[in-house]
Structures are given as C-alpha cells and as structure tokens.
MIFI-217260 format. One record per atom (N, C-alpha, C): residue number from 1; x, y, z. Coordinates in steps of 0.05 Angstrom, whole numbers, plus 5000, padded with zeros to 4 digits. Example, Ala and Ser with C-alpha at 12.3 -4.5 7.8 and 13.67 -1.06 7.14 Angstrom:
NODE   nufi      x      y      z
NODE      1   5264   4886   5156
NODE      1   5246   4910   5156
NODE      1   5264   4934   5156
NODE      2   5257   4955   5142
NODE      2   5273   4979   5143
NODE      2   5258   5001   5157
***
This chain:
NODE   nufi      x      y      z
NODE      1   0477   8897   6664
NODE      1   0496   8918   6672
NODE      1   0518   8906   6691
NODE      2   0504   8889   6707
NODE      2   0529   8871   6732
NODE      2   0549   8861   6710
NODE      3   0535   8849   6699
NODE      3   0561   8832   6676
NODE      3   0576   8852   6663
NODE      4   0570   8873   6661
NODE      4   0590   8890   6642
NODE      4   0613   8893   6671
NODE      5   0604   8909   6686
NODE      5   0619   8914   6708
NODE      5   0638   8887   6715
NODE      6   0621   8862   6715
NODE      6   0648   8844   6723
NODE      6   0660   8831   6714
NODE      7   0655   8835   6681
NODE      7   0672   8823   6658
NODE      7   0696   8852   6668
NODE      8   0690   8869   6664
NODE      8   0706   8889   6664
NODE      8   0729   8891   6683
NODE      9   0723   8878   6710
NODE      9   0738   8878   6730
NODE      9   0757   8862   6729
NODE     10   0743   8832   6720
NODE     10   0760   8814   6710
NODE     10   0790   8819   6692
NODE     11   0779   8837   6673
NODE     11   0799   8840   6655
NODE     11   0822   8857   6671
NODE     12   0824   8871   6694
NODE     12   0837   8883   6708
NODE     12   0857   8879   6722
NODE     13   0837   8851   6738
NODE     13   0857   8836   6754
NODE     13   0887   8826   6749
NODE     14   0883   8814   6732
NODE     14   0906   8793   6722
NODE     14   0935   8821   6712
NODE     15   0920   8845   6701
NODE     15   0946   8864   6702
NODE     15   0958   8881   6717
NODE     16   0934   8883   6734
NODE     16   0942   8890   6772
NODE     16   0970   8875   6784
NODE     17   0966   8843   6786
NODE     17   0982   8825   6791
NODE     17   1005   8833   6774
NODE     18   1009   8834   6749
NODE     18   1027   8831   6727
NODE     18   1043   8865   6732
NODE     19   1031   8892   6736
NODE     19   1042   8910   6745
NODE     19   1056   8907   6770
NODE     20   1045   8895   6791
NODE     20   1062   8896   6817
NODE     20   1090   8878   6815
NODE     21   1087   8867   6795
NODE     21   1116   8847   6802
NODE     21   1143   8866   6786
NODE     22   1162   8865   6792
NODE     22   1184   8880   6779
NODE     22   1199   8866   6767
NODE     23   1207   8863   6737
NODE     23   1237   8853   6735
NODE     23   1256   8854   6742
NODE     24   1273   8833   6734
NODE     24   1301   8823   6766
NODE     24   1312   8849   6748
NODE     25   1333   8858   6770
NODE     25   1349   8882   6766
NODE     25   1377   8876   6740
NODE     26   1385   8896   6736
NODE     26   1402   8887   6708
NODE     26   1430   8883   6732
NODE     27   1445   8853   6716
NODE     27   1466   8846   6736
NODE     27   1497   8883   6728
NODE     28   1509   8884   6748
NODE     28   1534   8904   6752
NODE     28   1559   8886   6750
NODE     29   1575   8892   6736
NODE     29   1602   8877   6725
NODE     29   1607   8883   6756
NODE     30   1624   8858   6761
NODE     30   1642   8863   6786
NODE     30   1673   8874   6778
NODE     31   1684   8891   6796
NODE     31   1704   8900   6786
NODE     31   1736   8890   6809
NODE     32   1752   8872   6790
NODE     32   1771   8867   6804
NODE     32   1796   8870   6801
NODE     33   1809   8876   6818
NODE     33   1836   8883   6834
NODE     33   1858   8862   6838
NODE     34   1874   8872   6843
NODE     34   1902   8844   6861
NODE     34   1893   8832   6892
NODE     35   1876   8853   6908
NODE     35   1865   8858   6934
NODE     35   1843   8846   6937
NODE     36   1830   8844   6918
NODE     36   1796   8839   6924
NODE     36   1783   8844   6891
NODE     37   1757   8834   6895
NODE     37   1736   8828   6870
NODE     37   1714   8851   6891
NODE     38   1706   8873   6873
NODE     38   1683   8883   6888
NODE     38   1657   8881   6871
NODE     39   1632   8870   6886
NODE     39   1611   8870   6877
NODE     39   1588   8883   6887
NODE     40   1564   8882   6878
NODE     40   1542   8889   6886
NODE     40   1529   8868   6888
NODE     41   1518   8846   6901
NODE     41   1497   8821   6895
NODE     41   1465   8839   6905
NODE     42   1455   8831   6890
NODE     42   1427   8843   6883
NODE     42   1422   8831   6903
NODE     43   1429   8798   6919
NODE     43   1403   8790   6946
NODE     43   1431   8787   6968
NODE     44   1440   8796   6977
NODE     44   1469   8792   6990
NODE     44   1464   8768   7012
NODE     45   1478   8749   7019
NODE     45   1480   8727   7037
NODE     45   1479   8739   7061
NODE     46   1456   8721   7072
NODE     46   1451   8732   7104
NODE     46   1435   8754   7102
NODE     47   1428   8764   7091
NODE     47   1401   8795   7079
NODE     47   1386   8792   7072
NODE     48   1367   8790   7095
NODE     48   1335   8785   7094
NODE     48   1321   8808   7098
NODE     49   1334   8837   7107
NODE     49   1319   8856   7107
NODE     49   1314   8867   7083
NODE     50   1338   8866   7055
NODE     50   1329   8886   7045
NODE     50   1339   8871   7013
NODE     51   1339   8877   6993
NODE     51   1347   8874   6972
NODE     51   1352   8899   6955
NODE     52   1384   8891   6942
NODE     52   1402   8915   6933
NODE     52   1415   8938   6962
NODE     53   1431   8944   6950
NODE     53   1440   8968   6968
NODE     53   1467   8955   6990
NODE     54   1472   8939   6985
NODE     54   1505   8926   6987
NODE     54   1526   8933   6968
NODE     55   1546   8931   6978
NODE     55   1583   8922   6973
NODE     55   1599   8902   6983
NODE     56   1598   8885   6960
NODE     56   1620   8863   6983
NODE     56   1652   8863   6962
NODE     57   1665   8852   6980
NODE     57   1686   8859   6975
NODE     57   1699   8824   6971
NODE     58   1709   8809   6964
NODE     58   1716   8782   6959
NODE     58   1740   8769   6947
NODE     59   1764   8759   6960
NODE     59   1794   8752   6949
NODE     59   1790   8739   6919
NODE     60   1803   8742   6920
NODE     60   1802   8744   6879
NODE     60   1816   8715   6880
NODE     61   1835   8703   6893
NODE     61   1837   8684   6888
NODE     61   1816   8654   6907
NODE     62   1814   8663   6922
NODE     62   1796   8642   6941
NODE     62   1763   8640   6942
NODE     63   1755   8667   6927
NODE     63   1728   8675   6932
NODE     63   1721   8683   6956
NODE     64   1736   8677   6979
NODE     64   1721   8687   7014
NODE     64   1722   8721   7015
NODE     65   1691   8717   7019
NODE     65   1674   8744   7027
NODE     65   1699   8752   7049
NODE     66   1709   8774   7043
NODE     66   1732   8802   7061
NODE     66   1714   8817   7076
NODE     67   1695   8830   7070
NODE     67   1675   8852   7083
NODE     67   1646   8852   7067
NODE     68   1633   8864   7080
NODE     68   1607   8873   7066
NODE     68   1606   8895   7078
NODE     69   1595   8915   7069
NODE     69   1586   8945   7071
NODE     69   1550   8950   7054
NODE     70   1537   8962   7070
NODE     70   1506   8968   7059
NODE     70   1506   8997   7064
NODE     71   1511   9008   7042
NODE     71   1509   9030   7023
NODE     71   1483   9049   7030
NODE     72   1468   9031   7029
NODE     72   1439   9049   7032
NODE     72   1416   9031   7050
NODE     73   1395   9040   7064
NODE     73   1375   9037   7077
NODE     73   1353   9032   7055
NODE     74   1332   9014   7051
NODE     74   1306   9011   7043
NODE     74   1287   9007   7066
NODE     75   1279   9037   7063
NODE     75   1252   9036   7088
NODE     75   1229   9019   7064
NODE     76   1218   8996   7074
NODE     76   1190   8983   7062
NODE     76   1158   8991   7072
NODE     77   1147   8996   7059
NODE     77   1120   8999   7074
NODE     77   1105   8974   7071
NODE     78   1095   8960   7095
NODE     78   1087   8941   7104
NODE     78   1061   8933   7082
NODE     79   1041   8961   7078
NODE     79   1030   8952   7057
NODE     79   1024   8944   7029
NODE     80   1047   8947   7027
NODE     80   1067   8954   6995
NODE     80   1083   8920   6991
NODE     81   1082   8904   6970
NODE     81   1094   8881   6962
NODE     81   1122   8894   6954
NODE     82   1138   8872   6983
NODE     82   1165   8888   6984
NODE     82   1183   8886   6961
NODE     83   1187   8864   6943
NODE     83   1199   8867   6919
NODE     83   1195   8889   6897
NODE     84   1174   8902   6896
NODE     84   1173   8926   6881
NODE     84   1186   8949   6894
NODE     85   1193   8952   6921
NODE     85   1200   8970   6935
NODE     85   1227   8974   6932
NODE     86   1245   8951   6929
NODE     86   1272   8947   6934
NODE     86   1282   8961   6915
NODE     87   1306   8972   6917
NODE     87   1327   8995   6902
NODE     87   1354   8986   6898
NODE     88   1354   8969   6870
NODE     88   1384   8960   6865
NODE     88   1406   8981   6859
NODE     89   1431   8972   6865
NODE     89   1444   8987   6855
NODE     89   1459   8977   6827
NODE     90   1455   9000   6807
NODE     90   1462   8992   6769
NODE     90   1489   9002   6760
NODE     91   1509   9014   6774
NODE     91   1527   9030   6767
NODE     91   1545   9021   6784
NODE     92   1578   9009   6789
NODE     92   1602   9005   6805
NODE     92   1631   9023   6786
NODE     93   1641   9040   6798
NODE     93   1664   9047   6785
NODE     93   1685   9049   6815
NODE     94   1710   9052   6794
NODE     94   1724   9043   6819
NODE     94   1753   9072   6820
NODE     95   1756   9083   6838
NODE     95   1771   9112   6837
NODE     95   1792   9094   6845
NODE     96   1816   9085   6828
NODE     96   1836   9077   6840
NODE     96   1866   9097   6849
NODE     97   1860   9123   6844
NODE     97   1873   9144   6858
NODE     97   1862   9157   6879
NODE     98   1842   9151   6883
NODE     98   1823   9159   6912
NODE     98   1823   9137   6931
NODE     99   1820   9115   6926
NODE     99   1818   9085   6933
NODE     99   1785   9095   6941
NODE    100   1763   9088   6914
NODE    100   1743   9097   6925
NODE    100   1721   9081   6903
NODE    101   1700   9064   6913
NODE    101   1672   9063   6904
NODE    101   1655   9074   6895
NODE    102   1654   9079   6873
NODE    102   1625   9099   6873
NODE    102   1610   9086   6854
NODE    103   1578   9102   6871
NODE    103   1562   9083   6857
NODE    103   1535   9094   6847
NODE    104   1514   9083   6833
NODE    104   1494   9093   6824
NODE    104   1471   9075   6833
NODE    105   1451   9081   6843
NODE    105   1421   9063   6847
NODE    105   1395   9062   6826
NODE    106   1380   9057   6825
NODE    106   1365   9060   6805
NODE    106   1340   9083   6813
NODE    107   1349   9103   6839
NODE    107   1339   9123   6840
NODE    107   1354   9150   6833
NODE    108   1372   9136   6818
NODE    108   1396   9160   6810
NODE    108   1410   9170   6836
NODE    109   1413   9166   6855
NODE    109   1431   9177   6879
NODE    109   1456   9159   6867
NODE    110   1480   9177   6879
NODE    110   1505   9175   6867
NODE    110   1515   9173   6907
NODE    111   1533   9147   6915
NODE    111   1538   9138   6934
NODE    111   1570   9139   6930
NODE    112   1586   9137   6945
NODE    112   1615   9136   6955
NODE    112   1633   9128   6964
NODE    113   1637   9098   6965
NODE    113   1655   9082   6989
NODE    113   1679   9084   6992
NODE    114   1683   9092   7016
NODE    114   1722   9099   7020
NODE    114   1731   9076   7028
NODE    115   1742   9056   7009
NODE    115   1753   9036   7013
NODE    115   1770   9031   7043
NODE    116   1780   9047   7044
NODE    116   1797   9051   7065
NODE    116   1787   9052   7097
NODE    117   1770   9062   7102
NODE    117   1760   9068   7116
NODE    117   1725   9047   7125
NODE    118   1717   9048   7098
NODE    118   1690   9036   7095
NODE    118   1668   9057   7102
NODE    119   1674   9088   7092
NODE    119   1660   9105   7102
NODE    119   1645   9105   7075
NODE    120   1617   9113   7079
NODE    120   1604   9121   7050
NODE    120   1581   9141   7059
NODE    121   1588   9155   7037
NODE    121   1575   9180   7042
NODE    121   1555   9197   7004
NODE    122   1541   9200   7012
NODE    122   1516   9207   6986
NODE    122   1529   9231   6982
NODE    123   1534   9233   6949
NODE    123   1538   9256   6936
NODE    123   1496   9269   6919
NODE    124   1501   9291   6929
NODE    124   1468   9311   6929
NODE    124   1476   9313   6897
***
C-alpha cells in the first residue's frame, strides 16, 4: 500500500514544479513617434521589485531611456514563487489626439498614461 501511495506522489511532483513556472509573457510592439519610442519591457532596467507593469519612453534616434513611469503596483506574497505572481502588461495603444497611453494587463484592467503630465489613472 506504501508503494502505491509513493509511486503516486512521485508522479505528482515533477507537475507541481512544471505548474508553478509561467511562460515568458507575449512581447507588446513598441510604438513610435518623432518624440520618443514607447515601450513596455517585461523586466525594466534597475527593477528588482517587480516584473511587468512599466512605461518607458526612449529617443528614437539615440535609444536613451527619456522617462520611465510604473503603471501599476505587484503586491507579491512572500509565500508564493514570485514569477507566477507578476502581471505583464499585453496591450500599448497610443491616443495621439489625447496625447495618451493606454493600456491593458493580463488581468484585463485597462490603465491610462497622460503623456503630458505622466499621470495614470485605471479605467473600472
């Protein structure tokens, strides 16, 4: 009976492991301007707290990072393997009569960047 039980367990393990890991997020066209190239980078430079949930903004002709803006907060729970946790963002469109960002996450929240300003604000 032990052996059934720990053949059984066995077979468990290995998809335990194999469920917790997530595939890398699907890459977001960057969308560019005369002003700037705007992106999303899924691991943004210098962001060790969180993965996804940036805007950077970058000269189209030189490549030098202009701004970064973080869109959204990922609270992690400590006991939780934090790469399954993280919340990319899959969606960039660009309101060029608004001068405005908007965006989509892969929790379906619909986000807002006022270029102008750098104000962003969640549409319910």
């Amino acid at each position: 009976m032990k052996t059934i039980i720990y053949a059984t367990a066995l077979m468990f393990i290995p998809a335990a492991n194999v469920m917790a890991k997530r595939g890398a997020p699907e890459e977001v066209p960057p969308i560019a301007t005369d002003k700037a190239v705007f992106s999303v980078p899924h691991f943004p430079e210098g962001d060790r707290i969180q993965g996804g949930g940036v805007v950077e903004a970058r000269d189209p002709r030189t490549n030098r990072l202009l701004w970064q803006v973080r869109i959204y907060k990922t609270e992690h729970d400590e006991a939780l393997e934090k790469d399954v946790q993280d919340v990319f963002i899959k969606s960039l469109t660009l309101d060029k009569v608004h001068n405005l960002l908007i965006m989509s996450d892969e929790k379906s929240r619909v986000f807002v960047l006022n270029l102008a300003t750098k104000r962003v604000t969640r549409i319910e």
